[in-house]
N, C-alpha and C positions, 0 to 999 in steps of 0.2 A: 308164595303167598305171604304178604307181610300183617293178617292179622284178619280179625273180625273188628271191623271199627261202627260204632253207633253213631248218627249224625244226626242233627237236633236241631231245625231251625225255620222261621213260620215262611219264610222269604221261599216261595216256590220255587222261583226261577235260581237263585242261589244255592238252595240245595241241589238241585237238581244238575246243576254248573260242576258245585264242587263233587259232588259223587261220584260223578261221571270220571275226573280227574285223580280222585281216591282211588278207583277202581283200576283207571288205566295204569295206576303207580303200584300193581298187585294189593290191595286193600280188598277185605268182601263188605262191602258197607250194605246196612240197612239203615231206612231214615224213618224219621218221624218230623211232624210240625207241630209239635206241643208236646210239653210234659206229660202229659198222662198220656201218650200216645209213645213216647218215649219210655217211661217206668214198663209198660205194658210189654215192651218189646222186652225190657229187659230182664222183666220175669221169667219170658219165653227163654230168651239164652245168653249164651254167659259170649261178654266183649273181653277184647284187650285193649280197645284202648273207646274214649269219645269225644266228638265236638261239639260242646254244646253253646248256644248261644245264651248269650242273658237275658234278652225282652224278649216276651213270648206272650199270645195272648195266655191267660189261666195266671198257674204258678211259675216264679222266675228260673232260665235258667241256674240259679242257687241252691232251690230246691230239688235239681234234678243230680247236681253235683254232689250234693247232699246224700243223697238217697244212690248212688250209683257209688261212691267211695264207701258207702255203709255195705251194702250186699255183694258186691264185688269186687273181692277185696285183688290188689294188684294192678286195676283196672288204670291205667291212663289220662285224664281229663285234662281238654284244654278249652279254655271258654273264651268265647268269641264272640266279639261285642260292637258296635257302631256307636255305642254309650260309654264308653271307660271312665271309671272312677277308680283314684285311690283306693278309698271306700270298698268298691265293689270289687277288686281285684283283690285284696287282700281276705276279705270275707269268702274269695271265689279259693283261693290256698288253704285258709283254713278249714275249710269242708273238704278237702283233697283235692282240686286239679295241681295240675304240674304247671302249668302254664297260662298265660291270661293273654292275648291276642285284639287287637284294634281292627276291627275293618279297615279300606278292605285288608283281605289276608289270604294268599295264593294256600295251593294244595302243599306246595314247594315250603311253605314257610309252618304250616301246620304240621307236614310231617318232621320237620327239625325242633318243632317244639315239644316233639312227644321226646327226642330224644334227648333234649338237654335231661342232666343229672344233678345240674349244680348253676346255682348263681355267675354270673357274668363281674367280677372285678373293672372291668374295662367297660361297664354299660355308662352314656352320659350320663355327667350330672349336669342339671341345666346353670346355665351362669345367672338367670335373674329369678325375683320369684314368681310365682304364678299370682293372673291379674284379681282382681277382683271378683269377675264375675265365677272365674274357673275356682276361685277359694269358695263361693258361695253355692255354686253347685257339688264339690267336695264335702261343704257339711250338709246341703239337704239329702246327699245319697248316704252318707254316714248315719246322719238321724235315721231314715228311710231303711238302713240296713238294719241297725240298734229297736226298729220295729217288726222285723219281722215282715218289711215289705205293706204293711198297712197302715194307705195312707191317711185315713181320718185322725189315726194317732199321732203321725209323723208332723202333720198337720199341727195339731195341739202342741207339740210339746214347740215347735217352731212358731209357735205364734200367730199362725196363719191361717185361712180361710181356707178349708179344704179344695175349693176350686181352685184357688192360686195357685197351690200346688201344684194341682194337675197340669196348670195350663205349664208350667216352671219344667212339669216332668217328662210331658211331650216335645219340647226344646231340645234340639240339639244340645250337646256341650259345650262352653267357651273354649273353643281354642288357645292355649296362649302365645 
């Protein structure tokens, strides 16, 4: 058995994919589709390690990272995202995961990111900068994170019409 793993993600059929594959890798997973279904669990008992996603309906995988680095202490976090942000992967470290992950992302690849211990010297650096549009999604999830995830305020301090936003934050990200 390689552990008690928490699994956190609203995609039914994708949880349900990768659990299956958690488990046949010796892993005992329990899952949830949303933070509060998630903290819930983790009241009940103690993980060694979890995956949680960052969009979720409710509260953001952030606050779940949050809250599982605080009461369990040791615990493992890697968050898994189809959203990646600068921004958000770094705010995802300093609440405690280990690791930050881009969809998709095999069972294979999340369990080597529980065990990295240490930064990669040899990770690329890209050769050009990122476009325009990926800079400007970069600062609405940085603003967006510097709020606390709400977005009327995020809205304001950006200048913009809280609809914008929304419509801005259900877009995919710019690839570059």
């Amino acid at each position: 058995m390689n552990g008690r793993m928490l699994l956190v993600d609203d995609d039914e059929t994708f949880r349900s994919v990768l659990s299956a594959a958690l488990i046949r890798r010796g892993y005992e997973v329990a899952s949830a589709a949303d933070g509060p279904a998630a903290l819930a669990l983790a009241r009940a008992q103690r993980f060694d390690c979890a995956v949680v996603d960052l969009r979720m309906p409710g509260p953001s995988g952030l606050t779940v990272v949050e809250v599982l680095a605080r009461d369990q202490p040791g615990i493992r976090i890697v968050v898994l995202t189809g959203y990646a942000s600068i921004a958000t992967a770094v705010e995802a470290i300093k609440l405690g995961a280990v690791h930050y992950l881009t969809k998709p992302a095999d069972a294979d690849e999340i369990i080597q990111a529980f065990a990295r211990q240490a930064g990669d010297v040899h990770a690329p650096v890209p050769d050009s900068p990122p476009s325009v549009g990926r800079v400007e999604w970069e600062h609405i999830q940085r603003v967006l994170a510097d709020c606390g995830g709400n977005i009327s305020e995020a809205a304001r301090k950006l200048g913009m019409h809280r609809r914008s936003l929304q419509r801005k934050l259900h877009k995919r990200p710019v690839r570059d």
